[in-house]
Structure formats: structure tokens, C-alpha cells
N, C-alpha and C positions, 0 to 999 in steps of 0.2 A: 651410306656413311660407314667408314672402318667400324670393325669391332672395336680395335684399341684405342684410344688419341692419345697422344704422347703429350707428356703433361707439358715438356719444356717448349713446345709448342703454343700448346694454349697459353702457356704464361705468355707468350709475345703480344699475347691481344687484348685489346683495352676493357678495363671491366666495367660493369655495369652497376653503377650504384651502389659500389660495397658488396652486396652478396646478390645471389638468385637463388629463385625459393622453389622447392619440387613438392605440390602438392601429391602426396601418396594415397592415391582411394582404395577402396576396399576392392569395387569393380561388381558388376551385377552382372545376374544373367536376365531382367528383365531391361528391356530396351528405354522406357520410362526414368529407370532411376540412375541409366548412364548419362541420360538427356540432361535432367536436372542437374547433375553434378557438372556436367561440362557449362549448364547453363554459369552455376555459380563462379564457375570460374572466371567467368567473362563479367562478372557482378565483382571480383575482384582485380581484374586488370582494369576498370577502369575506374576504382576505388586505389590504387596504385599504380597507373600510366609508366611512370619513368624506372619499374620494378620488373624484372626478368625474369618472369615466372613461366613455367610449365607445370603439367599435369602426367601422371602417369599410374596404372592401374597394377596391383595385387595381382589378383583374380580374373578371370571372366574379360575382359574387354581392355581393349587396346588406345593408346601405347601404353606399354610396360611402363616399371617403373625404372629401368635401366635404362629403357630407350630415352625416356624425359631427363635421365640425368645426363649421358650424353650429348641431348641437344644442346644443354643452358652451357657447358664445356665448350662445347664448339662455338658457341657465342659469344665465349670469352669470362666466362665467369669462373672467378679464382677462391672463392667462397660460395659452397651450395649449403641450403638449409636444410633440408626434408623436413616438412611436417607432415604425419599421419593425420589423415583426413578423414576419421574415425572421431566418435564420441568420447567414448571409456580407453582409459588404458588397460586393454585384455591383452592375448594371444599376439596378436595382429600386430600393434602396435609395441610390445615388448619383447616379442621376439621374431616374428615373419618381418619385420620393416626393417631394424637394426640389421639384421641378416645381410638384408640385401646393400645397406648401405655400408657396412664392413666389408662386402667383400669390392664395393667400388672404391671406397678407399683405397685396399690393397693396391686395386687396378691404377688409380691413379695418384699416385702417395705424393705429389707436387700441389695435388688440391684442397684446400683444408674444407672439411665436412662437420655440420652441427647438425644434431635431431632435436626436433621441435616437443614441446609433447601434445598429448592427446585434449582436444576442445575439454573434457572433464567438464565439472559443474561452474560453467563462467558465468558472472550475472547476467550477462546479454543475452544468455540460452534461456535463463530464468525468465529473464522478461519477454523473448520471445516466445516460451510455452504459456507466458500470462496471454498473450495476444492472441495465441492459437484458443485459448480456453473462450475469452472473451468473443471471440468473431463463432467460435460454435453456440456459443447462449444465444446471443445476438440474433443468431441466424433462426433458432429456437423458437422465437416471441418478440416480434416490434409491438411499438406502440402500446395501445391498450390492451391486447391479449394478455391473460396472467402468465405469473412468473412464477417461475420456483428459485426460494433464494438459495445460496450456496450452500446455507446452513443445513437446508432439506437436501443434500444433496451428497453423492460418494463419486471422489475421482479417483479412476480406476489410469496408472500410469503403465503401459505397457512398454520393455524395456527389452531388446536384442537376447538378450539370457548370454551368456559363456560361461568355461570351464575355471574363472576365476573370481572368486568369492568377493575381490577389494572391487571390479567392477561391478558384478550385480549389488552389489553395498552401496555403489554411489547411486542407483537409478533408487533405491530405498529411501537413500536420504534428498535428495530430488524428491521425489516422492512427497516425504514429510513435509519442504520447505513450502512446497506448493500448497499444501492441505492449509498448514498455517497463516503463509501469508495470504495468502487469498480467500479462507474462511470455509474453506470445505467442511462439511460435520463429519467428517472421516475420509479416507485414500487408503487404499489398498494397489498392491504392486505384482504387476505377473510377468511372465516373458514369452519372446514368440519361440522361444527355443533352447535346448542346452538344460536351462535350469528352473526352475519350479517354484507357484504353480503356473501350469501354461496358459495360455490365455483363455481358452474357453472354460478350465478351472476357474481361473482366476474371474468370469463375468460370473458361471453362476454362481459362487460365493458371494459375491456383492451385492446380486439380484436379492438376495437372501437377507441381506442386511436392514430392508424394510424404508428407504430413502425413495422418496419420492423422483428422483432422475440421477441417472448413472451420470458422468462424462467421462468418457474414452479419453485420452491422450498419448499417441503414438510417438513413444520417445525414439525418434529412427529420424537422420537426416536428410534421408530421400524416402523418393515412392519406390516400391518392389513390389519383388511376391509375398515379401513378410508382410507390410505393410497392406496390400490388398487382402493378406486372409486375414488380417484383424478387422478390416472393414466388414470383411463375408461374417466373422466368427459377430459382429456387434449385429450385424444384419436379421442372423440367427437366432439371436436373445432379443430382439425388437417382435421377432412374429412368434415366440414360445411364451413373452411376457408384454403383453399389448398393455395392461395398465402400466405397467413402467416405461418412462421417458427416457430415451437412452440419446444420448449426443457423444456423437464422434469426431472429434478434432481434428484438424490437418495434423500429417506430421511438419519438424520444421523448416523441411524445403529451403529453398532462393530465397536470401534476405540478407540486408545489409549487415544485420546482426554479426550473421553467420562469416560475413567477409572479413570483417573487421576483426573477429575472433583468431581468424586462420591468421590473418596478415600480425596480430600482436602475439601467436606463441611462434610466428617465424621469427621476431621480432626478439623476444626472450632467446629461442636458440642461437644466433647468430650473437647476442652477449652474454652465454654461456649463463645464464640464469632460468628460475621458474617461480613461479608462485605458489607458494606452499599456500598451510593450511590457514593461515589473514587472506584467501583469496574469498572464502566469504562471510568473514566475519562482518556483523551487519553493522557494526561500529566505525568499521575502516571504507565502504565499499554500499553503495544503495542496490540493497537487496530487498525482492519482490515481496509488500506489504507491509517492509521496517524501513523505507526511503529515507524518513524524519530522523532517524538513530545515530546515522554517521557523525562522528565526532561528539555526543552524547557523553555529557559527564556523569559519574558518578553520583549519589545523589540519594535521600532516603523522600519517603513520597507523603509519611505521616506529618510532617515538623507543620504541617500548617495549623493544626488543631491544638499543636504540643502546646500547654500548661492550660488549656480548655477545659474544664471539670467535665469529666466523660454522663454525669448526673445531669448535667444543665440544658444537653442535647437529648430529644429522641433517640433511641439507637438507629432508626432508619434515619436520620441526617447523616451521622457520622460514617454511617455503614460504608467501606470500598464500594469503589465502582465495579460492577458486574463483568469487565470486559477490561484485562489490563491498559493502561493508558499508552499510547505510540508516543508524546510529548511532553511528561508531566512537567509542570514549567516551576522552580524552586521556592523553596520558602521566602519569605520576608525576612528572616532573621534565624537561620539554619542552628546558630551557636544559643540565640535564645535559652535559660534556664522555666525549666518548668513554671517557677514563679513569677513568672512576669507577664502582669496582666494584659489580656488582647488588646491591640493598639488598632484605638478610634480612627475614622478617616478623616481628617484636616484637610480642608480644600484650603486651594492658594487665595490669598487676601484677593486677586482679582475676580476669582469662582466666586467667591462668599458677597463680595460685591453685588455681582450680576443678578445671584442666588435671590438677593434681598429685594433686588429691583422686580423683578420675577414675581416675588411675594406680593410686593403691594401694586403690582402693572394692573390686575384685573382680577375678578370675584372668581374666588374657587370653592367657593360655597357649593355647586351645585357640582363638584367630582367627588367622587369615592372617594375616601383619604388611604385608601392602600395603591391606589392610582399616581397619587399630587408628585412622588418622587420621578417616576417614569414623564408626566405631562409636563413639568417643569422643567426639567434638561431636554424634553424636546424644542421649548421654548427657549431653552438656553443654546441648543446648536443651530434649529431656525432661523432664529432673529425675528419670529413671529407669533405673537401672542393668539393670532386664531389658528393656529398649526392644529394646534391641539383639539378644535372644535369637531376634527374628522374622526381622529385615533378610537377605534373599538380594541373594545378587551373582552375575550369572554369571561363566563363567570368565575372571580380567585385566580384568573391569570396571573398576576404577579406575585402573590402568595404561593401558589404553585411553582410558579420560575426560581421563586429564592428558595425555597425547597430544594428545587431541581440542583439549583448550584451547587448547591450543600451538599448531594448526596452523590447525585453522578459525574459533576466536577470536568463537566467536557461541554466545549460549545462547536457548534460544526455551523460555520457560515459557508455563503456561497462564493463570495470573491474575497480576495486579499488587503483589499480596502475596507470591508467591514472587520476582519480581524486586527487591522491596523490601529483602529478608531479603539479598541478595547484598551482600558488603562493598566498596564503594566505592572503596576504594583498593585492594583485590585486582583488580578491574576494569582499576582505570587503570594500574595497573604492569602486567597483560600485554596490554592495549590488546584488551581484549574486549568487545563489544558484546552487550544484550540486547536483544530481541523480547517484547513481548505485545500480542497485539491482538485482546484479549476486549472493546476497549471503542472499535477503529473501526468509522467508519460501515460500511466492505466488511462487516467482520465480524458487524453487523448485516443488514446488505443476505441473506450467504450466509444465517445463522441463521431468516432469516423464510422464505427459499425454497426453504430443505433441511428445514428441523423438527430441526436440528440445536442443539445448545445453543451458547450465545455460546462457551463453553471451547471445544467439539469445533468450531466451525466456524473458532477461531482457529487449533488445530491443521492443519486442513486449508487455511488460505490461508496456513501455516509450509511443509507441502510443496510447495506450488505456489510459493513464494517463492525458497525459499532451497535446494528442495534436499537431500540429505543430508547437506553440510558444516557438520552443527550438533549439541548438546545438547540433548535436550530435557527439561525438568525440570517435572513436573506433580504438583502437591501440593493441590488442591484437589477439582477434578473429576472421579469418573469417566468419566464418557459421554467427556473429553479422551482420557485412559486407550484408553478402548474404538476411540476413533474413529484413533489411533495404531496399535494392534493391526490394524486393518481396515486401512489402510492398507500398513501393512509386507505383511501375509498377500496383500490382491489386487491393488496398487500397485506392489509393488516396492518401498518406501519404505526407505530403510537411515540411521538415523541415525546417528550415533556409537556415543549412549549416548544411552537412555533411562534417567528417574530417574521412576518412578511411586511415592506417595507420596500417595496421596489419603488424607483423613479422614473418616469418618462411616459413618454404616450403610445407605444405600439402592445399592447398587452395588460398593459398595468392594471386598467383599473376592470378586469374580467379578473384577470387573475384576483385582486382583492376579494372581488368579488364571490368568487369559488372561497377560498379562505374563509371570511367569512360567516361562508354558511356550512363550512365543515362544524358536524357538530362529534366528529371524534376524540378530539385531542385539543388542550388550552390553544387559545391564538393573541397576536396583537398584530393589529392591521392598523387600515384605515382606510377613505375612500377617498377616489379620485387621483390626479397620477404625482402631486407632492411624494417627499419624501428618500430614498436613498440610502448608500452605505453611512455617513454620520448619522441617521437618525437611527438604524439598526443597530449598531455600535452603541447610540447613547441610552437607548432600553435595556443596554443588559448593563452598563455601568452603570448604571441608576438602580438597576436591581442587585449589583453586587454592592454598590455602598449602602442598602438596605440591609443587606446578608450580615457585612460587618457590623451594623449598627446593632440586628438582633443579638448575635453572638456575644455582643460589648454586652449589651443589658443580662442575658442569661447570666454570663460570665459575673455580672458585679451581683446579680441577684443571690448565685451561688457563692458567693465570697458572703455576701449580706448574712445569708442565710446558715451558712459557718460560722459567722462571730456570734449571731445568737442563740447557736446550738451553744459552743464555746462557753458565753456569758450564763445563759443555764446552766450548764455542768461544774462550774466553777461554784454559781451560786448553792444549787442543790450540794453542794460538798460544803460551801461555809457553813450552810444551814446542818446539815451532817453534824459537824466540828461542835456547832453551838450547841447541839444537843446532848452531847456525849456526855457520861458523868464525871 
């Protein structure tokens, strides 16, 4: 092929789809991390078939980057994109890539030329370092072997280093979003080179920090030699610190993620646009562990309590929840004045109907009376007055649950149908948030690299989330069921109140079973395979129009109990008056 191509030639020939796109790599002198890179490339022609793309290398390995811009010319292409096929925009990408693509310009001033920018922190990368982290746990501990939660745990992100400060800034903040959303009890950041600390700094300082399991994550797109001596340097600190648990993550390799990333900042360059800094704002865009936020109003999180005499609650009811809430769901009446007394639940005339039939269907003599609310709405969405003959509770279960409401103000079911069944307005009047995430991608991501079911692996990124300060209510799944039990028994896991309630006959009633005779944590079950997401659903509505009903009676006790402070002070002053000479 000529050195030169005359442009007014190429313009005779038919173009390809609007533009063709030159991927620009860095280029390696390890043979492995040329391989991958050529592999991805072929992971994006056939992610965009009818798109006139080439490859071409920096450094170290061939073809150039001239050479690829020449080909996609000769092919007709009257628009080329360059996107740098780098992470960070360092050196490379602001000034060695532009270089070269100004001086093809010159060469060919007939072709119009755009630069892409650098992959930077996109949420796709995010969520594929979530998947890289999760398949090293994974790989860690199946089944029943123990676990170390996140919480016991430091991620250690190791980052390329260079000679400018706005890119090692972003593998920091990288860094950070990862520790957050994904619940690390601390992250610390080093690099393989350039800038500091280096990586074997950077392990033994975390070694130091006292966590029970390191994890590694090698923020590098291919495999190398950088990446092999972070493997060697983690290898080193596993045989100097044998009580510490160290996991080393893939770096992020071949993956659709990665394709779709390159193919949307060609995409931006050839309409002369970029995404600033809304690229990850977690309001605009599902970012890793705030997914629920996008589009998230504005909103204050106290108004449910607002004109509640702070006297008439325990202060452990009213206390925040320990663990910011991802969904808080809004008040019942936001504009509400202080003075306006807590508003009772009113069922609909056909509720109150049914309610009454309910009452007098059959002797409830022989139940607990902190029970009758929970047994009676199961009777109400059954359609069966012996439903109830099965249902255990252990001891203070529901008094414990309306507690729980009250205080930690989160319920984590297992599938979407149980959160469905929960009443809306019971919700926003005590400003209580749900969970289910049988249907995010993490959730998917655990479920494929555990053999865990989408319920049980929602279960298990509920512990790692949020904690013990919740309900959990699970009406569908066993293996959810089972993988909660496993949890509590070799975890430590303490929830509230569990509400198991599965339906069906492969599991069911073992799992009940196991429940139970957990004697860690409040439960409500029952035996044999009845049961379901409405019935899950109607144990916690039934404990939340209890919740309301106590709050009403405090609330009017403490009004009570104000007028006849009131009446006294009034009086002891008349008697005052009458005294005086």
C-alpha cells in the first residue's frame, strides 16, 4: 500500500456507514495482552457487523496506528474516529494519540477526523469491576464454607500510575465508589508504576490495617507484565501473611461491557460531543450499589413522625436507621403542620366488611391477642379459616416486627410480588423503605458464580447490604428460606424478624422447617407447603396497621396527658389567685 492516498481519490469510493472507527491501543510487549486486545476487538465487530473498524497499536506491536488509519481510507471511509483504547486520559491519550492523528489530518486534509475520548470511569466499567470482585469472593467460599463479609474486608484497587495527577485522581475516585457501593469497610489505592504508593507499598499497608481479607483489583484492561507482577507481588503477601485471606481479582479483560463502551465514545466523537461530569451522577445513570436513585426526588426522610410527640415514643423507635436508606419512600402528607394529629388506618367499607365476617367465622379464643391481627388478614387473603391453624410465631414475634418497623424502617423481600402486596400508603405514612433485588444485574452477576438461585443470592447481597437493621419477608422461594437459615447459623446474621412463607412443594416445607427451629432470630412461619407471596405481604401489612394504631394511641395519650398537665397548671394558679391577699 502507498505511503500517501490522495484524498480526492478516496472520496470516489462509497462510505461505510457514516464513519469508521480506529481503535488506538497502547500495544504491549507481553504476547498475552496483544492477544486479548485483538481478541476484544473481534467481541466488537461483531457487536457492530455493518461498522468499518480497525485496530492499530502505539507501542510495542503491530499494526501501527497509521497503518489502521490508512486501511479504513482505502476502504472508503470519508469520516475516521480514533478512539484511544486506554482507561484514563493520561499522556497517551492527550498528547502521543492526538499527535498522530494531526499529523494524518495534515496528510489527508479531504478526510474529516474526530478523537474519541478515553473509556474514563463509565458505569459499565463499574459494574464490570462489581463482577470481577464478585466471581473472586465467589471463587473464595461456596456453599457452606464461611464467609467474610465485605464489611470485614479492604479493597485494595491497583491502578497503572502516570505522570498526571487528573488520571491517578480518577482510579482514587474509582476507588472510593467501589468501597461504597459495594460496602467494603475501607479501599485503599496504589499503582503499578510512575506514582505512589507502588503496589507492594500499597499491600503491606493494608495488610496492616487489621481486616480479615484483602481483595486485589487490577484496574488494567488487559493481561501484561504489569498485571502478572501484581499477581506475583499479592502471591508474596499470601506466603509473608498466611492468617490473611487475600483475593485477587481478574483484571477487566474481554467483555461486552468493554465493547459497547469503545463503540459509544466512537459514537460521542463522530457527533462532536462527551459526557461530562452527569456521567456519573447516580441520580441521572445506575451506578454500582445506588441503581434505585435514578431519577429520585428530592425529599426530607423525618416528615413521617412530624407532629408525633418525640415523649410518647421510646427514643430506640424513633432512632434513624443505622445504614442510610437506597429508597426512602415519602411521607403521607409532606406539607402536614406539626399539629395535626397522627392519621388512623380506615379500611375500605368492603375490608371492614370481610374484617367482621372474620371476627365472628370461628373462636379465636385460644390465639395470643398480639397474634389475632397477623391470623386474621391471613384469613382475609386465604379465603380459609383453617390457614391459620399452621402459622408459628416465635416468642413476641409481632411485637418485635412493629418495633422493628418503627425503628429500622426497611423491609427486604425476596421476590417483587411480595413487595407488590405491601400497602402503599402504610409505607408512606411510616416512611418505610423496600428492597428486592432478585432482578439486578449484581444479583445476576452473584447467582451465576455461586449456583445460587436469583431469590437466595438477593438474600445474600440483603446481608451484605444493609445489615441486620431490617425485615425480611420471603413468600416465594425456598432455597431464599434456606440460604437466610445458612446465613443466621454460620454468619451471624440477626435480622429483626424473618417472615418465611414460601409456597409450593419442592422445598417448602424442610425449609419451614429449618426456620422454625432457628432459635436465633424472631420468625413467622408455618407448616406444610400453603402459603406465598400474598400471605408474606399480608403479615407485614397487618403489623404495619398495628404500628399505626400504637403510634395513634401514644399520640392521643400524649395529647391526654397535656391537657391535664394544662388543667393542673391552670388550676394550681386559680388556687394561687384565690389565695393572695
Amino acid at each position: 500500500m502507498s505511503a500517501m492516498i490522495n484524498s480526492t481519490a478516496a472520496n470516489s469510493l462509497p462510505a461505510r456507514d457514516d464513519y469508521a472507527i480506529v481503535l488506538a491501543g497502547h500495544g504491549s510487549r507481553d504476547p498475552d495482552g496483544v492477544r486479548e486486545f485483538e481478541a476484544l476487538m473481534a467481541l466488537i465487530h461483531t457487536r457492530a457487523p455493518r461498522r468499518l473498524i480497525r485496530h492499530g497499536y502505539l507501542e510495542f506491536a503491530a499494526p501501527t496506528i497509521d497503518v489502521a488509519v490508512r486501511d479504513v481510507i482505502s476502504a472508503g471511509a470519508r469520516h475516521v474516529v480514533m478512539v484511544p483504547g486506554v482507561l484514563l486520559a493520561a499522556t497517551h491519550a492527550k498528547n502521543d494519540m492526538p499527535a498522530e492523528l494531526l499529523a494524518l489530518q495534515s496528510e489527508f486534509s479531504g478526510i474529516r477526523f474526530d478523537f474519541g475520548a478515553a473509556l474514563d470511569l463509565h458505569p459499565k466499567l463499574l459494574a464490570l469491576c462489581q463482577q470481577r470482585i464478585i466471581e473472586a469472593e465467589a471463587a473464595a467460599g461456596l456453599g457452606n464454607e464461611p464467609q467474610v463479609t465485605r464489611g470485614d474486608s479492604c479493597l485494595v484497587v491497583v491502578g497503572r500510575g502516570t505522570s498526571d495527577p487528573d488520571a491517578n485522581a480518577d482510579i482514587a475516585k474509582l476507588t472510593r465508589m467501589l468501597e461504597e457501593g459495594l460496602g467494603f469497610g475501607t479501599s485503599l489505592v496504589c499503582y503499578a508504576g510512575t506514582a505512589r504508593p507502588r503496589v507492594a507499598d500499597g499491600l503491606r499497608a493494608a495488610a496492616r490495617l487489621g481486616f480479615k481479607r484483602l481483595v486485589v483489583l487490577p484496574y488494567f484492561l488487559f493481561d501484561g507484565i504489569l498485571v502478572k507482577r501484581i499477581h506475583a507481588a499479592t502471591e508474596e503477601l499470601r506466603l509473608r501473611h498466611p492468617e490473611l485471606e487475600v483475593l485477587t481479582a481478574s483484571h477487566l479483560g474481554v467483555h461486552p461491557h468493554l465493547a459497547d463502551v469503545f463503540l459509544e465514545r466512537a459514537q460521542e466523537g463522530a457527533e462532536g460531543r462527551a459526557a461530562m461530569n452527569c456521567a456519573l451522577c447516580k441520580y441521572r445513570v445506575q451506578i454500582v450499589g445506588f441503581e434505585e436513585q435514578v431519577g429520585q426526588p428530592q425529599q426530607a426522610h423525618h416528615l413521617a413522625v412530624r407532629g408525633v410527640s418525640s415523649k410518647a415514643l421510646p427514643a430506640d423507635t424513633i432512632a434513624a436507621p443505622s445504614q442510610p436508606r437506597q429508597n426512602p419512600a415519602p411521607a403521607l402528607n409532606p406539607q402536614a403542620p406539626a399539629s395535626l394529629p397522627w392519621q388512623p388506618y380506615v379500611p375500605h367499607p368492603i375490608e371492614a366488611q370481610s374484617m367482621g365476617i372474620i371476627d365472628a367465622g370461628r373462636d379465636w379464643s385460644g390465639f395470643a391477642a398480639d397474634q389475632l391481627s397477623v391470623l386474621k388478614r391471613i384469613v382475609h387473603t386465604s379465603g380459609d379459616f383453617n390457614a391459620v391453624d399452621d402459622v408459628f410465631f416465635s416468642p413476641g414475634a409481632t411485637a418485635i416486627g412493629i418495633r422493628a418497623l418503627l425503628r429500622c424502617r426497611r423491609i427486604v423481600t425476596d421476590v417483587t410480588m411480595v413487595q407488590s402486596g405491601l400497602k402503599q400508603a402504610l409505607l408512606r405514612q411510616l416512611d418505610i423503605a423496600t428492597w428486592c433485588g432478585v432482578h439486578d444485574d449484581a444479583t445476576y452477576v452473584l447467582s451465576e458464580a455461586t449456583g445460587l438461585t436469583r431469590s437466595a443470592a438477593g438474600i445474600r447481597r440483603a446481608w451484605e447490604r444493609f445489615g441486620n437493621d431490617l425485615i425480611l419477608a420471603i413468600g416465594d422461594a425456598p432455597t431464599a428460606v434456606m440460604e437466610a437459615v445458612r446465613l443466621v447459623e454460620q454468619q451471624g446474621w440477626r435480622p429483626q424478624l424473618i417472615i418465611g412463607l414460601p409456597v409450593g412443594f419442592v422445598g417448602t416445607r424442610e425449609c419451614k422447617d429449618a426456620l422454625r427451629e432457628l432459635m436465633q432470630v424472631p420468625r413467622i412461619t408455618n407448616r406444610g407447603t400453603r402459603g406465598g407471596s400474598p400471605w408474606a405481604a399480608t403479615v407485614l401489612n397487618a403489623m404495619m396497621i398495628d404500628a399505626i394504631g400504637e403510634i395513634g394511641l401514644l399520640e392521643a395519650a400524649a395529647v391526654e396527658t397535656a391537657a391535664v398537665e394544662t388543667a393542673d397548671a391552670a388550676a394550681r394558679a386559680e388556687t394561687s389567685l384565690g389565695a393572695a391577699p
